[in-house]
LOVEXTOR-659994 format. One record per residue (C-alpha): x, y, z. Coordinates in steps of 0.05 Angstrom, whole numbers, plus 5000, padded with zeros to 4 digits. Layout:
% residues N
XYZ ...
***
This chain:
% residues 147
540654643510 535654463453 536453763423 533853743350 533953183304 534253253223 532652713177 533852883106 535852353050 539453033004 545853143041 546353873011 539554053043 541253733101 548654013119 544154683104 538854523155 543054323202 547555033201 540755433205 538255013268 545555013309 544955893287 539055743326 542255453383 540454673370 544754183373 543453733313 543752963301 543752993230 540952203200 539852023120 535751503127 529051323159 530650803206 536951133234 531951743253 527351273281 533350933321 535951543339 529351673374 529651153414 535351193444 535351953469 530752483464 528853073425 525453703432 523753753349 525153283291 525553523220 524353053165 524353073093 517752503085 512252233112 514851543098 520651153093 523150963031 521050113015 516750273081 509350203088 508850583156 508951303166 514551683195 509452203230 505851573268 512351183281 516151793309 509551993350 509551293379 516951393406 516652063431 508852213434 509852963462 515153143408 513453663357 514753423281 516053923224 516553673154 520854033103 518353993039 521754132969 518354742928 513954532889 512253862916 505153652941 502653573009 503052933034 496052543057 499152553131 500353273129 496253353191 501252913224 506053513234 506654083274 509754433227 511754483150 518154903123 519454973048 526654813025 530855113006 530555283082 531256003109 532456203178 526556603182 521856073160 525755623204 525355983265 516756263247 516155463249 519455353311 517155903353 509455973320 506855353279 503755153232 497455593262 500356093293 499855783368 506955463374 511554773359 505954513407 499554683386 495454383441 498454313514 499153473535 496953543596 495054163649 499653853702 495254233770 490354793771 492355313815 487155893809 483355873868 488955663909 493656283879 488256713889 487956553970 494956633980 495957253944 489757603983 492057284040 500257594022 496258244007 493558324078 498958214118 501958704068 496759244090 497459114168 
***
């Protein structure tokens, strides 16, 4: 099961959002303000947030860096309203979806990017190289095959 959190201060846009990700098969925590997102991140985990803005409203930090703090390997996609401006953090995100939201932007965003390589643009880590190792066992599997 996917876990997908969605922070949007317009309820409308937000009970939206939330129907197109759990079509998806998410299962959405649904928060209207900043701080409950960013308490909602701490206490369990998510494998995408959605939010609305790059900062909290009466907030000098950014969202992006705050939510990248609690969950560093979590992609962010910001949904922004037609129209509206980039934000100066926009390379904060992994993602960005114009509202009124659409299932098919929803799900390009998910699956592809923002470039075209994924939710997670660049891998966190390459946990073990196995190359050299694969290759000796699968000659090795290959001639016991042959005898």
């Amino acid at each position: 099961m996917k876990y997908a959190l969605l922070y949007d201060e317009d309820a409308a846009a937000r009970r939206h959002s939330a129907t197109l990700l759990k079509s998806l098969g998410y299962l959405v925590a649904e928060t209207e303000t900043a701080q409950a997102a960013l308490n909602a991140m701490q206490a369990l985990h998510f494998d995408v947030v959605l939010t609305s803005g790059a900062h909290a409203a009466g907030d000098r930090r950014s969202l992006p860096g705050e939510l990248a703090r609690l969950a560093p390997g979590t992609p962010t996609v910001l949904l922004l309203d037609e129209g509206e401006p980039f934000p100066q953090l926009y390379h904060a995100f992994s993602a960005t979806v114009t509202k009124p939201v659409t299932v098919r932007s929803l799900r390009h965003a998910l699956e592809f990017g923002l470039d075209g390589t994924g939710a997670r643009a660049v891998p966190l880590t390459v946990r073990h190289e196995r190359r050299d190792g694969q290759r000796r066992r699968n000659a090795r599997d290959t001639a016991a095959i042959r005898q």
